[in-house]
N, C-alpha and C positions, 0 to 999 in steps of 0.2 A: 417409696418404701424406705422403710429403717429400721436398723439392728441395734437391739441393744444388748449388752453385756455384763454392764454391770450391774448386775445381779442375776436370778435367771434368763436366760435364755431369751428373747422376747425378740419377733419379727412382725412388723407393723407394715399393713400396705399404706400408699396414698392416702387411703381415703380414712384409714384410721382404723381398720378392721387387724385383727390380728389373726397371722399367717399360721400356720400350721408346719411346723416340723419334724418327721418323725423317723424315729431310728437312732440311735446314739452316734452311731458313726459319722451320720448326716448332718445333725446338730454338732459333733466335735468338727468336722469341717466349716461348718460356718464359722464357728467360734474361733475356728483357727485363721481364717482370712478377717477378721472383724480385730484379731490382735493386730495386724499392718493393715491400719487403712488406707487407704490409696497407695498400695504396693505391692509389687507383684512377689509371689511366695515360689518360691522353686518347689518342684515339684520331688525334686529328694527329701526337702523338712516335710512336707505334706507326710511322704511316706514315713519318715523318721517321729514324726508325733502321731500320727494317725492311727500306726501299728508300730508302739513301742514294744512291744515283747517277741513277735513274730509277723516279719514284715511278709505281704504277698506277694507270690514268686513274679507274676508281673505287674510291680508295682506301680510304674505311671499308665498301666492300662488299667489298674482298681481305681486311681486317682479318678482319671478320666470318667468314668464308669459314675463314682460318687456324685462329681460335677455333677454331669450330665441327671442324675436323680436331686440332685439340687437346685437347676435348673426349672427342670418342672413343678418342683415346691413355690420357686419365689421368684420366677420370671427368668427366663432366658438371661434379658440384659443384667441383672445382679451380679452375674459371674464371668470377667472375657475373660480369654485365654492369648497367652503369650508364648514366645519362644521358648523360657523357659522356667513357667508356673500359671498359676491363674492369680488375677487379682477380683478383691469384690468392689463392686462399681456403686457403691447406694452407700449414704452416712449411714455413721455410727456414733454410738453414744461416748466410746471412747474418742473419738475423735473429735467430739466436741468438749470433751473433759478437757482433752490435752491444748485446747484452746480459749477456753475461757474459765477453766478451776470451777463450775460450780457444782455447790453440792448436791444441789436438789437433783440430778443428774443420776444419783445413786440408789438403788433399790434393795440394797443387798450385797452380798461378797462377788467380787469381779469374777468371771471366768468358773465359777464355784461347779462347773459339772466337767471341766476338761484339766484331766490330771497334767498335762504338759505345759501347762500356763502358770504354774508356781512361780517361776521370776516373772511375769509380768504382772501379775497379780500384785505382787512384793514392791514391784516400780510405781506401781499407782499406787498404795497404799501411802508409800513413803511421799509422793510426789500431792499427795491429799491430805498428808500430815493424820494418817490413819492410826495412830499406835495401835488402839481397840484391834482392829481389823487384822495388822501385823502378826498380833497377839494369837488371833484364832489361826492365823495361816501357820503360822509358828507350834501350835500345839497341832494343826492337822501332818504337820507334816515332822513331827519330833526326832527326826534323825535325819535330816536335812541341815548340816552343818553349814551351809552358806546363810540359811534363812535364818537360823537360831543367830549368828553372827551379826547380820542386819539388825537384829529385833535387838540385840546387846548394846549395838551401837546406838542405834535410836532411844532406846530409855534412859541410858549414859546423858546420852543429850538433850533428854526430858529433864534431869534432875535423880535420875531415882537411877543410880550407881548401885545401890545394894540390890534391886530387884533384875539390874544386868549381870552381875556375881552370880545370882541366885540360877539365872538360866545358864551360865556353864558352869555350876555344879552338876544343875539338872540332867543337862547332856551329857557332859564328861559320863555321869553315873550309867544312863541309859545305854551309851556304847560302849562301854563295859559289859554291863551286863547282857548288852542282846548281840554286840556283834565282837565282842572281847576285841575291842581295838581303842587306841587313844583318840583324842580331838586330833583333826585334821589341820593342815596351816589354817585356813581362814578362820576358823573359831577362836584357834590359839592367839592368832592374831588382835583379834578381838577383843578378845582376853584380857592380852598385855597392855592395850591402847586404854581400855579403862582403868586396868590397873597404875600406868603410869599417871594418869591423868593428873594437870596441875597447868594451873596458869603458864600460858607460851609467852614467852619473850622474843620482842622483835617489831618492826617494823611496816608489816606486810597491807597493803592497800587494799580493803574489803573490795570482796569481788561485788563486779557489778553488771547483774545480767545472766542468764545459766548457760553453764557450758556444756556445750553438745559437743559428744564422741571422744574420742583420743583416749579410751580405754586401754588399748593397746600400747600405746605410746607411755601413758601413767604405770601401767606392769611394767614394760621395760628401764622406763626413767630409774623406779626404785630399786632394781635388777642394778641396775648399772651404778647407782651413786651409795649400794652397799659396799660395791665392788671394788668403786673407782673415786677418787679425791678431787678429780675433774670432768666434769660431764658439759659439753658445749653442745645446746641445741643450734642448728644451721638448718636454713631455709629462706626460703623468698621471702619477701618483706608481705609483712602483712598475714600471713599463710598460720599467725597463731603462735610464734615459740615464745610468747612475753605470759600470753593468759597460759600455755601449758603447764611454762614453768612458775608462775604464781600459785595455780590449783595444785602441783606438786609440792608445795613450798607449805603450803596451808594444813597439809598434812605431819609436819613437823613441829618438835617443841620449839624451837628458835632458829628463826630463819631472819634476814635483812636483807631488805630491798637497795638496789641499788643502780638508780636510774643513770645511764651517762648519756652526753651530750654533744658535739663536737669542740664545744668550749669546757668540758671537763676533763677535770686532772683526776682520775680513777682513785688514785690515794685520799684525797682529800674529800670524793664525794662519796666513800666511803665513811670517812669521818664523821662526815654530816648525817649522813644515813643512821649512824649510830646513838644520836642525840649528844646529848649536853654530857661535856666531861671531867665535873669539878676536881677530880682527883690527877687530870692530868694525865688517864693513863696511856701509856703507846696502843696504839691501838689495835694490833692485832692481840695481846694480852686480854682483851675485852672482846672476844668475839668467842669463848670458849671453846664449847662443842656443836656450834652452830653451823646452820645450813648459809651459804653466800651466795644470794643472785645477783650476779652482773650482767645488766642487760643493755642491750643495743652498742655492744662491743666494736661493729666494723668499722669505726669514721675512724672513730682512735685504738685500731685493735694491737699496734705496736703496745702503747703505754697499757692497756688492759691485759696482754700478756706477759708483760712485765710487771703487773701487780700482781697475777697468778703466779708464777714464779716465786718470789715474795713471798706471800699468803703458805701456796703449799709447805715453804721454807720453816718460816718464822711461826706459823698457827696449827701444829700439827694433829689440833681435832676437828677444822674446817674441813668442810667439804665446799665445792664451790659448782655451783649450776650458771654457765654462762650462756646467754641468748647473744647471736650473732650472723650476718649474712654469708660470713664465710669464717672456719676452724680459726684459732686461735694460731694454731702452730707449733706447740710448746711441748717438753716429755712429761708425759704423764694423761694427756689427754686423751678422752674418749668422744667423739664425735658422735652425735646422736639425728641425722636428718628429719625435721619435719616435714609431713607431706601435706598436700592438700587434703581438705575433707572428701572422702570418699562419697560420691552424689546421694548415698540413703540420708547422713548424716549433714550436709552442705542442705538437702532440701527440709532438714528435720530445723535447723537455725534460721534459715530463710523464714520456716514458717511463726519462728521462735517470736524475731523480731519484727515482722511486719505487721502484726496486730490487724491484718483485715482477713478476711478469706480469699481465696485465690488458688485458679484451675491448679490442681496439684499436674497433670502434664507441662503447662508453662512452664509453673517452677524449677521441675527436673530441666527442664531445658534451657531455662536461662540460668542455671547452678551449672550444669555441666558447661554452657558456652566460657562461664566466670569460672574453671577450671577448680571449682572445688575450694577458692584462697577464701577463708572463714571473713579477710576486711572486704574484699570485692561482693561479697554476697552480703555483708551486712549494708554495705553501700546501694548496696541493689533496692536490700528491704526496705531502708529509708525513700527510695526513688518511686517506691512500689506503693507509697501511702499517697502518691499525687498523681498517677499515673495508671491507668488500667493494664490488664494483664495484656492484652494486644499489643498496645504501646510499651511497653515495656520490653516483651519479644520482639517487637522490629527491632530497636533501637539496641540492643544487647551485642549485635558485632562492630559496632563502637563504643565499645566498653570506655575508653577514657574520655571519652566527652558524656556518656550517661554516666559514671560514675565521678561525678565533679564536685559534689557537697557535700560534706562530710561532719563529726562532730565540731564544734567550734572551740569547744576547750581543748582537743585530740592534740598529740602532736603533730605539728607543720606536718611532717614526713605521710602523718597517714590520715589527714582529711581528706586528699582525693585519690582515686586509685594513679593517678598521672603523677603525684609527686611522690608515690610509693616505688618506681621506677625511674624517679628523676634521680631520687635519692643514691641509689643503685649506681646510677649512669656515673653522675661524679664520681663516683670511687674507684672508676674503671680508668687505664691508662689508655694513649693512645692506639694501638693495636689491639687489644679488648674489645671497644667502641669500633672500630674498624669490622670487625669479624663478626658482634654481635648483628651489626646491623645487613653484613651480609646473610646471616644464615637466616633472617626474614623469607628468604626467596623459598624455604624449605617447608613443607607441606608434611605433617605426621613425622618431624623427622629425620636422620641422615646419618649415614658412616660416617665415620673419618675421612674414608679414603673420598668417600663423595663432596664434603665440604674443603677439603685438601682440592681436588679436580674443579669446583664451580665458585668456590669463593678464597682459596688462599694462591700460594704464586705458582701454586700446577694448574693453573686455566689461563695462566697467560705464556704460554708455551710459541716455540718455533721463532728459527731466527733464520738466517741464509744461509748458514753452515749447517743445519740440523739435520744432515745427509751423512757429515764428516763420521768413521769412530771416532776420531779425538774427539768430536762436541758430543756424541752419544755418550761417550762413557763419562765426560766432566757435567752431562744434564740428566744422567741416572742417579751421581751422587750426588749434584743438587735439587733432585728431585728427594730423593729421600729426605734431607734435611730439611725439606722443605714441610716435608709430611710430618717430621718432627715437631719443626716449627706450628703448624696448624694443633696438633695435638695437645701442644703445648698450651697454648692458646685456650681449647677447647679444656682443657683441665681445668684452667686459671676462671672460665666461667663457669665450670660445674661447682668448683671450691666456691665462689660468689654467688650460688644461688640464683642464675640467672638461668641458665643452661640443665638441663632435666637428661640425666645419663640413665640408658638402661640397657645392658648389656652391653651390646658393641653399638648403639646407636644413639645420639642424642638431640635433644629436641629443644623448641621454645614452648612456655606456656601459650597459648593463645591471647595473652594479656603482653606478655612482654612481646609477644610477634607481632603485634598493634601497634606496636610503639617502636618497633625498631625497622619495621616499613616506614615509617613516617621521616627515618633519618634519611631515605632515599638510597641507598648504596647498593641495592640488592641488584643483582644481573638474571630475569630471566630469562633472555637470550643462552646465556652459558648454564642453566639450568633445563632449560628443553633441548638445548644438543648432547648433554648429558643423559640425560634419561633417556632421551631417544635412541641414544644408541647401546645403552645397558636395557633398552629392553629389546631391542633386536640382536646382541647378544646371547640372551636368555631364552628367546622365543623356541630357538630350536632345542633347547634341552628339556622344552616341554615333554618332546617326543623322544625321549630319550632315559637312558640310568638316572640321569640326574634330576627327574623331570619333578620329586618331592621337592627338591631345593629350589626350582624355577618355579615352583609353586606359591613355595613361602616368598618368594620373590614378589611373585605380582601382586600378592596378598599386601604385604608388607609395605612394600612401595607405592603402593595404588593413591595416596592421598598425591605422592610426587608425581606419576604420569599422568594424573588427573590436572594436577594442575599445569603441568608441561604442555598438556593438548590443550587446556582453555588458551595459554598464551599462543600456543604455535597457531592454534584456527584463527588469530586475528592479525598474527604479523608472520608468519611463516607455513603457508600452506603445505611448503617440499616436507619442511620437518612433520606436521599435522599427518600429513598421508601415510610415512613412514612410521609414525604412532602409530597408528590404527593398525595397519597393518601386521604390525607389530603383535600388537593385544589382542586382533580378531579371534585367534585360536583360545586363548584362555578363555574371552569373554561368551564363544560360542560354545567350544566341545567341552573344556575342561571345566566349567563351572555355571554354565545354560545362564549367565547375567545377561538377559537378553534386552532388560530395561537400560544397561550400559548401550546398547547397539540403537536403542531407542534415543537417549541420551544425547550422542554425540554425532552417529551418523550424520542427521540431516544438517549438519551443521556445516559440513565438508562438500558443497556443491561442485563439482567437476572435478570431484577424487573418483577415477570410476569402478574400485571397493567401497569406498561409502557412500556411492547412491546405490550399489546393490544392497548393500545391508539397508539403507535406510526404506527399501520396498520390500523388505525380507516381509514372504507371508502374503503378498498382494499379487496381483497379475503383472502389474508392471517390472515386478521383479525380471520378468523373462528378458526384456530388451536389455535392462541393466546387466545380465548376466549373460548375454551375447558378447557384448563389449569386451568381457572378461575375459571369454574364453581361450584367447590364444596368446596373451599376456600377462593375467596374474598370474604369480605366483602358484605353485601347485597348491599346498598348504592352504591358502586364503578361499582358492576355488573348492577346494575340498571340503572348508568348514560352510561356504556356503550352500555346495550340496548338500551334503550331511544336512544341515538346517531348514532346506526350503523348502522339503519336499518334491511332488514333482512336477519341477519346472518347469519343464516345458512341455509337459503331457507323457503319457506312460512312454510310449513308443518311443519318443524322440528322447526321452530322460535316458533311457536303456541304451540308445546310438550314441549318446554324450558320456554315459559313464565306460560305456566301451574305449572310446575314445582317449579318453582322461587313464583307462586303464595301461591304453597300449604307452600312452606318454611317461605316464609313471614305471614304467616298465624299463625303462631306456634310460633312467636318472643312475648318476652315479652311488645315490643315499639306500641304503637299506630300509630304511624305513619307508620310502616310496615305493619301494619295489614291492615291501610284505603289502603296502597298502592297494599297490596292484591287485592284489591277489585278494585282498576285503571286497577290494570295485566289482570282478568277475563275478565274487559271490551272491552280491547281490542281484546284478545282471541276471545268472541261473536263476536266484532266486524268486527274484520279484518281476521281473520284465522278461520270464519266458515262461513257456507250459513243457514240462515233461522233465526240465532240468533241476528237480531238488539233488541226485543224486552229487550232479556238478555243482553244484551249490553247496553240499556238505563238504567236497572235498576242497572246496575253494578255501572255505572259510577255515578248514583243517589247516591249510597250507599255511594261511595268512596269520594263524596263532603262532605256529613253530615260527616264523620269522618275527612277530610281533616280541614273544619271547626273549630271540635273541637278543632285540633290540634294548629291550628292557623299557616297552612303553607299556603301563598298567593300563590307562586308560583303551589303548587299542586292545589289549588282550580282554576286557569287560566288551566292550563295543562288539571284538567277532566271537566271544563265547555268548554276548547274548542274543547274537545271529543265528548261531548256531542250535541254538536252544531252540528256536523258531522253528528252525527246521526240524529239529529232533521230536517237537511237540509234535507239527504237523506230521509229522511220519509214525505217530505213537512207540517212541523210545521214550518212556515218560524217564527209566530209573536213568538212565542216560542221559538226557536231559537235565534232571534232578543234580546230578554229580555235577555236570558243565555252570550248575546257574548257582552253583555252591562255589565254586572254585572261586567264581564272578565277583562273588559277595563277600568272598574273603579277600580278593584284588583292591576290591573298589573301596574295601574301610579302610587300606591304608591313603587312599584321596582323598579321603574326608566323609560327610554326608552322602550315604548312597545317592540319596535321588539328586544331591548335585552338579552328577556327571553326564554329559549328553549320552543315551546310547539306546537301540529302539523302543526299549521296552523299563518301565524301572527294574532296577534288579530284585527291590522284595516282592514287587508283581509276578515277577515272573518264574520266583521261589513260592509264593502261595497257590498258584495254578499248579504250578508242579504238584505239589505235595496232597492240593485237592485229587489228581488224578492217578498219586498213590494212596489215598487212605488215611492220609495225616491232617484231619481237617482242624485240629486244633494250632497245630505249627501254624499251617496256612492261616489262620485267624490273629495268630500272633504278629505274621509279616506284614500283614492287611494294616493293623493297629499302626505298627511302625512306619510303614508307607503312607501313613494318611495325611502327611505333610510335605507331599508331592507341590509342586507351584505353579504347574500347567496345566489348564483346563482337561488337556489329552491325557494326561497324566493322574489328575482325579476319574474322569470316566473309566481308564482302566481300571480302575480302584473298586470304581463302582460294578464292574464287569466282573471283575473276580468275588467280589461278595455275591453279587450273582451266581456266580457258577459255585460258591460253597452251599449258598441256599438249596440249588438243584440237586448237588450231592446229597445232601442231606434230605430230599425228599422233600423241600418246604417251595413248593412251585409258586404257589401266591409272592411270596415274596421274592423269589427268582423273577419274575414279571415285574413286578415294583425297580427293581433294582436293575434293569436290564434297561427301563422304561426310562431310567433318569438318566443312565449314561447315555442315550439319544439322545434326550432333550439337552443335554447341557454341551452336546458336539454337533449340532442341526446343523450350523453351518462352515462346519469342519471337512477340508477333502479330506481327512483318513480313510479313506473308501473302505482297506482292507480290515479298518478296525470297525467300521462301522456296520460293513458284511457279515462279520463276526457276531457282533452283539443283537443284529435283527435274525438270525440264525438260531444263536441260543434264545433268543425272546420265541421262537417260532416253537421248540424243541419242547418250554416250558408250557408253550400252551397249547400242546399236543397232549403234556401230560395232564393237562388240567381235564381236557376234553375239548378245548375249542379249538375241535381242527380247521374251521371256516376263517377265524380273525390268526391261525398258526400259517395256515396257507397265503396271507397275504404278505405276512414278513417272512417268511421262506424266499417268495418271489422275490421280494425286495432285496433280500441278502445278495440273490443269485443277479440282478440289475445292477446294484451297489457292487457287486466283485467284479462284473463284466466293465467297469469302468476303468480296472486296472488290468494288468499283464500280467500281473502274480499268480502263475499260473498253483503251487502250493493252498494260497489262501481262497481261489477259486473253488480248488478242491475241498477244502474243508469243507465248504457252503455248500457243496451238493451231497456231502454225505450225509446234512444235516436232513436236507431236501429228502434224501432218499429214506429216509426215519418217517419222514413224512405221510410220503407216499405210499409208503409200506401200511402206516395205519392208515389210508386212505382205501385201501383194501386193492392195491395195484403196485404187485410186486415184478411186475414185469419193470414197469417204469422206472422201480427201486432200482431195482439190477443194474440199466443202464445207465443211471445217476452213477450208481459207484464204479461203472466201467470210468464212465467219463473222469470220474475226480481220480482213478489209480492213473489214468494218463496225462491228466493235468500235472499230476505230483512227478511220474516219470517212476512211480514204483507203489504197491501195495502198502496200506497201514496197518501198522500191528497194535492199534489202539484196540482195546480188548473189547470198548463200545461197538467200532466200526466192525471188529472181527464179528461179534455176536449178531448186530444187522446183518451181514453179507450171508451166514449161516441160515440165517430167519428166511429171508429172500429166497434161497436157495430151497432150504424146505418148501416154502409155498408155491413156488412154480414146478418143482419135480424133477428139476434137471439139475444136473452139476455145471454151475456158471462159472 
């Protein structure tokens, strides 16, 4: 299949047939994933173009909704969806413009039926050397002062200046008259640029090649050198500040190039810069009102600030634009960092320069490995004409041995990506080189205080006196200074463009961390006792006030304990164990990364926490979790309960959380104590008949403590136990309020469904709100839930679209929908959820009429609950049963179904269903039951 765009609309299958699209909105969707081809579109611009006037109120669920009718027009696979947009997956015609220029490729005006494609349209035009075309977008759109500006400029630079006058007279006139206001900057701009118009003087080296992105960066530059008499671009070598500031340069009437060398004297290759000088004259007299690049400043950045100096002095219409690996130093300077390319743009060059086709995921992925540096990717592209895209992705995390060829006429410094960093190195003094090549050992990053503790003189601590206060107090202030010293340090490589500061953390590129492992100096021994013990630290303020910030902790740090445990599982198993340990609780309760427990468990053979985790979910789990039981950790045993389900069978899980309860009971920590009182509730709960009421009040107890504690994640965890219970006893509006509270808890964690806790919290807000009458809410949590990531976790999904269907009186599809949450949980022990869902499957097809095939999953519910102790969720199944029965014309057997489930529960339901059965029963037998 393939899209085309420019001109109408057109969708072509395979075979050469032409697809059918219809709806405007449908066809503006396509048109709007066909402007980014092979990129993913967020799903805000979707909404933000989609519906420019009046967006709808739930607008990534209209998105979604479109899709999915787009879908069906032009194949499933045309459209996947991502975290967060969709992208379309089939060429486009644009996308082969933007790759090979040909014309025949054109049908007509681009994008011509979707009003929010005017800059794109305007990009191709100009990029097709369109004027005609310009021309019509320009009159379609005649009070679009950006485009009218474009179309000025472009005729300007046709030849025909009076017919770019002509159009802002045109406009000037038009906004006047229709919106009484002046031309806007960019017009005026425009304006002026023709108006000045006259042969540039100056020295500037035609560009060679298109430059992609740095929009940003070009606004700012000219921001800033209106402002400022000195503007120094800084950045990593190669990273683009010679082509930024030449494209800004080129924008100017007189500008001079000015290359130096480490064998140039600044003064003099300025001279030269300027040409031939028969009159003799000094030479800043001869540079009037012109723009000055001085580039490649850092070998000899003394004598190059010493000629800015100078310059500013002696030439007071110069402006000077200097490129450098680190600031000049000097007053009057404005520092301007360059970044890497950001990967849309890093893969837009890649695709620039490599002139073949190529899996656009690779790309993204060998762009982001080569951190975005505009020469690393252009070196790529050249490696990528001999090379396949496979070959090319292995070999990409040795970036300086695949990056070894480079242009041949290039500067030494930047034919291979190795001597772009060699270059670098030289410039650094001895303790520079010292410290860069320590903080190799860091992963995603690192404080101060952390690179101060694992690579400067606070990791080489303790002597034979370090008991004394005299030596305490003479190695606290040389600890501080110490920390100075690193800082110090750590600045001296952020000014050098080597070191990547961002807020209070800093990093290596993954090119320069290549390179400075290779010096050998890194210690990760003193980096895995480090983080091992900042994350056992941290662990306990999970559970705690502080538990957002030991959040961002693990978040943050995770690329370092990731790589702290690769090192410790092969030379320190003590440290390895106490990782894990460590991490268990994040990677279980607080954030369900159960792929991490996948990961690394089995890696830890006679750690005996990670052979239970790594059988978490299996039978074998049980012996493993024998082991456990009278020596982990309580926390550790808890997330594996929490996690396993049940272990060791209903009966015997309910004697072990008993157990676990009485131990936690006896801890000096509060928060063990509150979680005593979670354990019980569940015990009442799920592993006895008659105890909801003790079950309500457990989990009552265990909030007020959970509260005090100030752990969010346990206050979601027992309100939406609670909630279970309130369902099952039919307190829906009660209920309702608890799984509210839950869901306002649990956004400050982040992603609701990220957090372990029985039930998701928008599930268990959509069931609510079904069983008050709000079946639109409920449809809306549904939406938002549907990016649940466990199998359990979509069937509930699926169970509760069920149970809106039924509300809603749509039984056929209450059966469909009941019918897939089985199937995709067959061989799931959720017993109690899976009692549940063969229950209402029964219920739905009672209403249908088929009490014969209703009767069998009735049965089944009430088999499927007897496997468990839950004496509550038992109950539910027989009230379901008793529905049953009752239209089986045997209200006697009704009756006693809902004796049995009021004392399974330990008390009567005031669900308004179960009340109206019990009523019904009661009429047909005659008696008061």
């Amino acid at each position: 299949m393939r899209v085309n765009v420019l001109g109408p609309l057109q969708v072509v299958s395979a075979e050469g047939a032409a697809v059918e699209v219809r709806g405007k909105r449908l066809r503006w969707l396509l048109i709007r994933l066909a402007m980014e081809p092979g990129s993913v579109v967020p799903v805000d611009r979707l909404i933000t173009d989609l519906w420019p006037d009046e967006p709808p109120v739930d607008g990534p669920a209209a998105v979604q909704s479109l899709v999915s009718r787009l879908r069906r027009s032009v194949g499933a696979a045309a459209v996947s969806s991502h975290a967060s947009g969709y992208r379309l997956e089939v060429p486009t015609d644009v996308e082969e413009f933007s790759r090979t220029r040909d014309p025949a490729l054109w049908r007509g005006a681009a994008f011509e039926e979707a009003p929010f494609a005017v800059d794109e349209a305007v990009r191709l035009a100009l990029l097709r050397a369109d004027l005609a075309g310009l021309e019509a977008l320009a009159a379609a759109h005649p009070l679009r002062e950006d485009v009218q500006a474009r179309l000025m400029l472009a005729l300007n630079a046709a030849g025909r200046r009076s017919d770019a006058l002509a159009v802002f007279a045109r406009v000037r006139t038009a906004l006047a008259d229709e919106l009484g206001v002046d031309p806007g900057e960019a017009l005026t701009a425009a304006h002026l640029a023709v108006l000045r118009e006259r042969a540039s003087r100056g020295n500037l080296p035609a560009q060679v090649g298109s430059f992609v992105g740095r929009e940003e960066d070009l606004a700012a530059l000219a921001d800033l050198l209106r402002a400022n008499r000195l503007v120094t671009l800084t950045g990593f070598g190669g990273v683009g500040k010679t082509r930024l500031a030449l494209t800004h340069a080129a924008t100017t009437a007189e500008a001079w190039f000015v290359e130096l060398d480490s064998a140039a004297e600044p003064l003099a290759a300025l001279d030269a810069a300027l040409g031939p000088n028969p009159l003799a004259a000094p030479v800043f007299t001869r540079l009037g009102s012109s723009l000055v690049v001085l580039d490649n400043c850092e070998h000899v950045v003394d004598a190059a600030a010493a000629l800015c100096v100078r310059l500013l002095a002696e030439a007071p219409g110069v402006r000077v634009l200097a490129t450098s690996r680190e600031p000049l130093g000097i007053p009057g300077e404005v520092v301007h960092p360059v970044a890497p390319l950001d990967l849309d743009h890093a893969v837009r060059l890649f695709s620039a320069r490599v002139g073949v086709a190529f899996d656009a995921e690779v790309v993204r992925r060998v762009c982001a490995a080569l951190d975005g540096i505009p020469l690393a990717v252009e070196l790529a592209a050249a490696r990528a004409r001999s090379l396949s895209a496979a070959q090319l992705e292995s070999r990409v995390d040795s970036r300086l041995r695949l990056l070894d060829r480079g242009a041949r006429t290039g500067p030494a410094r930047h034919r291979t990506l190795r001597a772009v960093i060699d270059w670098s190195w030289e410039l650094l003094d001895d303790a520079e080189r010292a410290l860069l090549a320590r903080l190799a050992v860091f992963v995603g990053g690192a404080t101060a205080q952390a690179v101060h503790d694992v690579c400067g003189a606070g990791s080489r601590r303790g002597t034979p006196e370090s008991g004394t206060p005299a030596f305490q107090r003479t190695q606290g202030a040389r600890q501080d200074q110490d920390l100075w010293d690193t800082e110090d340090l750590l600045a001296a490589l952020v000014e050098k463009s080597l070191v990547v500061r961002n807020g209070d953390r800093y990093r290596l590129l993954e090119t320069v961390r290549e390179y400075a492992l290779e010096q050998g100096r890194a210690d990760p021994a003193a980096h895995a006792a480090y983080y091992v013990e900042l994350a056992e630290r941290n662990e306990p303020l999970l559970r705690g006030r502080e538990q957002l910030q030991a959040l961002a902790f693990f978040d943050v740090e995770r690329a370092n304990l990731d790589a702290a445990l690769a090192w410790a599982i092969g030379h320190d198993t003590g440290h390895a164990g106490r990782m894990m340990a460590a991490r268990v609780w994040h990677w279980l309760v607080m954030t369900k990364r159960f792929e991490e427990i996948r990961r690394w468990a089995p890696a830890l053979p006679g750690d005996p926490l990670s052979e239970a985790l790594a059988l978490l979910g299996t039978p074998g789990v049980v012996a493993a979790a024998e082991r456990l039981w009278e020596e982990a950790e309580p926390t550790a045993l808890c997330a594996l309960v929490l996690t396993s389900g049940q272990v060791w069978g209903a009966p015997a899980l309910g004697e072990r959380l008993t157990s676990l309860a009485d131990r936690l009971e006896r801890s000096a920590d509060e928060w063990m104590r509150a979680f005593a009182a979670l354990v019980r509730g569940v015990v009442a709960g799920e592993f006895s008949e008659g105890a909801a009421p003790l079950a309500e009040a457990a989990y009552r107890e265990a909030l007020v403590r959970f509260r005090a504690v100030g752990d969010r994640w346990a206050v979601v965890f027992g309100l939406s136990c609670l909630v279970m219970v309130l369902v099952n006893r039919g307190a829906f509006a009660e209920g309702l309020a608890a799984a509210s509270e839950a869901k306002d808890v649990v956004a400050e964690l982040g992603e609701p469904e990220s957090v372990l806790v029985p039930m998701p919290v928008l599930v268990q807000m959509a069931r609510l709100k079904l069983r008050v009458g709000d079946l639109a809410g409920a449809g809306r949590d549904l939406a938002s839930a549907a990016a649940s990531v466990t199998v359990l976790d979509r069937a509930r999904i699926d169970q509760a679209y069920g149970e809106a269907a039924f509300f809603r009186g749509d039984y056929e599809d209450a059966v469909a929908l009941y019918r897939k949450a089985l199937d995709v949980t067959t061989d799931s022990q959720a017993n109690q959820f899976r009692a549940a869902v063969h229950a209402g499957l029964g219920l739905a097809l009672t209403r249908l009429g088929n009490l014969h095939e209703a009767g069998a999953h009735h049965r089944q519910a009430l088999d499927t609950a007897g496997l468990s102790s839950d004496g509550p969720a038992r109950a539910g199944v027989l009230e379901s049963y008793a529905d049953w029965l009752l239209a089986q014309g045997d209200p006697v057997s009704a009756g006693n179904a809902l004796d049995d489930a009021e004392r399974l529960r330990g008390a009567p339901s005031s669900d308004p269903a179960v009340v109206q059965l019990r009523d019904r029963v009661r009429a047909e037998v005659g008696v008061d039951r």
